[in-house]
C-alpha positions as CSV (number, residue, x, y, z in Angstrom):
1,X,0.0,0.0,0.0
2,X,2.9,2.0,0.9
3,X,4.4,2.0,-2.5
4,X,0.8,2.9,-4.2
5,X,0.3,5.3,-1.9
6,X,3.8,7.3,-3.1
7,X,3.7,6.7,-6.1
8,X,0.4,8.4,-6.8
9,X,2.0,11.4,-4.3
10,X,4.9,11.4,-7.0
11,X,3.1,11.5,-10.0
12,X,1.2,13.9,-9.4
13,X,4.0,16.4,-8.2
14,X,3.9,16.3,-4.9
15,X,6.5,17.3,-2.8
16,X,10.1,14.7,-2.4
17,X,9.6,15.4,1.4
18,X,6.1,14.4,2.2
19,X,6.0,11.5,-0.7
20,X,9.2,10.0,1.5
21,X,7.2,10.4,4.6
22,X,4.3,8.2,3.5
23,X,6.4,5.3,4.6
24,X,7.4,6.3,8.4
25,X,3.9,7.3,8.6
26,X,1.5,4.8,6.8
27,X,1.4,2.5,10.0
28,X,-1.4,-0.3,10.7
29,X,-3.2,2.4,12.8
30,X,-3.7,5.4,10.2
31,X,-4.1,2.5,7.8
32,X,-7.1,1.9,9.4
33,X,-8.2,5.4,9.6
34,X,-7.7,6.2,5.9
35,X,-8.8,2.5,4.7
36,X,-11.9,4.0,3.0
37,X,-10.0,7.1,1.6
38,X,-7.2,4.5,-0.3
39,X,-9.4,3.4,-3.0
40,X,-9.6,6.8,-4.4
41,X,-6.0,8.1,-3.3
42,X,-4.4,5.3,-5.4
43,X,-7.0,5.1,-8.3
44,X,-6.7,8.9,-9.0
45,X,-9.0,12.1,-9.0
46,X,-12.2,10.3,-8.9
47,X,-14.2,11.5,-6.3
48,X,-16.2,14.2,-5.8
49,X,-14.4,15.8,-3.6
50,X,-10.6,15.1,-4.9
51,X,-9.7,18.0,-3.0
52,X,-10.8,17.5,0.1
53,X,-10.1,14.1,-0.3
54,X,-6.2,14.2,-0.5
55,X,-6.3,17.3,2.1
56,X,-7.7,14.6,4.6
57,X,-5.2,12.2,4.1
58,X,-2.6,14.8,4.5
59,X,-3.8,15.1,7.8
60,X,-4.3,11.8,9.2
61,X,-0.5,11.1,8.1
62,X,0.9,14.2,9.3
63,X,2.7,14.7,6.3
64,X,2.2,18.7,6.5
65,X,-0.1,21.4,4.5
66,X,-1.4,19.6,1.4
67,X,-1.3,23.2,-0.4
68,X,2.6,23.3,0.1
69,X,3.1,19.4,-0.4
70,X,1.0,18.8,-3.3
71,X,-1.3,21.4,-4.6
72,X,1.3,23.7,-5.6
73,X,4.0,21.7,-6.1
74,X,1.7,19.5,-9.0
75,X,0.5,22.9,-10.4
76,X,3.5,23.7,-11.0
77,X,4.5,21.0,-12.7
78,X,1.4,21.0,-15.2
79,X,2.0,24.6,-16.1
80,X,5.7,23.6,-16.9
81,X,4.7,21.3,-19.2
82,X,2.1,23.4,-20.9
83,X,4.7,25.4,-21.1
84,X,3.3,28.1,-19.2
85,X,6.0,31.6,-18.7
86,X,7.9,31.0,-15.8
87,X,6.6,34.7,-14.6
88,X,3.3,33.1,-14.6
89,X,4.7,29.9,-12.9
90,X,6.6,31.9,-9.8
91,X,3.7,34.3,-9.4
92,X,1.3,31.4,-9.0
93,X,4.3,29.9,-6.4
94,X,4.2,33.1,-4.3
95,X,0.3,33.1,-4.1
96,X,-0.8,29.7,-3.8
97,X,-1.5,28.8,0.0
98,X,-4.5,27.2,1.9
99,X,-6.5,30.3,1.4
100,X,-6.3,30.9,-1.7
101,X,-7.2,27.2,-2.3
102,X,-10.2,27.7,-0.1
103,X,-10.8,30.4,-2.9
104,X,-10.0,28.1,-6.1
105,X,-11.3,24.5,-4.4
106,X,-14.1,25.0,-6.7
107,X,-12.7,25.4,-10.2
108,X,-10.1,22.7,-8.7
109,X,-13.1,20.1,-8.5
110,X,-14.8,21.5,-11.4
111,X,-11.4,20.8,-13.7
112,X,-11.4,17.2,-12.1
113,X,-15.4,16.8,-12.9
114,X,-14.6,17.9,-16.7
115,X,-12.0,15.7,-16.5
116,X,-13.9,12.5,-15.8
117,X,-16.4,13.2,-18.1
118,X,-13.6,14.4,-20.7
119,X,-15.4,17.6,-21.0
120,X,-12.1,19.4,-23.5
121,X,-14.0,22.7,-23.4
122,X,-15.0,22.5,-19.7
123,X,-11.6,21.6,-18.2
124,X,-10.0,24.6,-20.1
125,X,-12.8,27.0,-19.1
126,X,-12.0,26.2,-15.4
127,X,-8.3,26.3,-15.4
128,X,-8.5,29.5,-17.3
129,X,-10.2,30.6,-14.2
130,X,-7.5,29.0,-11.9
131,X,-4.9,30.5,-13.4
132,X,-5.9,34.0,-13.9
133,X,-6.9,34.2,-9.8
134,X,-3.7,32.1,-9.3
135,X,-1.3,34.3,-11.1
136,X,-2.6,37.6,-11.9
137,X,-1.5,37.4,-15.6
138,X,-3.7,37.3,-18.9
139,X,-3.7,33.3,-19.9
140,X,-3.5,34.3,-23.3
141,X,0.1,35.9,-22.7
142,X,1.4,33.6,-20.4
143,X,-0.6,30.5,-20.7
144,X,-1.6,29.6,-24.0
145,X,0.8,31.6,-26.3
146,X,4.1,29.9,-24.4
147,X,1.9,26.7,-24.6
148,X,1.5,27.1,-28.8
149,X,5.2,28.0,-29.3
150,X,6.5,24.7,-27.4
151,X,3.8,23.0,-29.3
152,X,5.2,24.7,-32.5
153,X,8.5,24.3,-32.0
């Protein structure tokens, strides 16, 4: 479970740190206490609550804020490979804490829902709306031009 466990942490960017931790804290006794969150965990972004579900099981295992851990860190990562500017990418670094995602949770869900139904025009509708309260910057600049020209390229 252990390995499952971090290597759903790791793919979807989460912090080096708290993926390591899973396996000092993932005894038999929080084991039992996130037994019915584990399903989901390892099977992906399923739930209706993906959010909320992954901030839970930061809790129980102690492994820190789930904003600094994983949200950020896995944002990150996907607007590096869309090739988002790294202005963009470091403003959304410098802004993104627990309440600003009590702020975006929604549109965070609401790309995971598109997702599932693989709603193209849905998911990138709602992460326009991420990343403009994320960042600041006009997506068009430093979203989907940078995006095009690695594309391009």
């Amino acid at each position: 479970i252990v390995p499952a466990v971090q290597q759903k942490l790791s793919s979807l960017g989460a912090n080096p740190t708290a993926v390591d931790m899973v396996r000092t804290t993932l005894t038999r006794e929080k084991l039992k206490e996130i037994q019915s969150l584990l399903p989901e965990v390892v099977a992906g972004l399923t739930g209706d609550d993906a959010v909320g579900l992954f901030e839970d099981l930061f809790k129980v295992l102690g492994l820190g804020d789930a904003t600094d851990a994983l949200f950020s860190p896995a944002l990150q990562k996907l607007l590096r490979s869309m090739g988002a500017d790294a202005e963009a990418i470091a403003k959304v670094k410098s802004t993104f804490n627990s309440e600003k995602l009590e702020e975006v949770k929604p549109t965070m869900q609401e790309i995971v829902s598109c997702v599932k139904v693989a709603d193209a025009l849905g998911i990138i509708v709602a992460f326009e709306k991420l990343f403009q309260v994320l960042s600041g910057c006009d997506p068009v600049e430093k979203l989907y031009k940078p995006a095009l020209h690695k594309i391009l390229a």
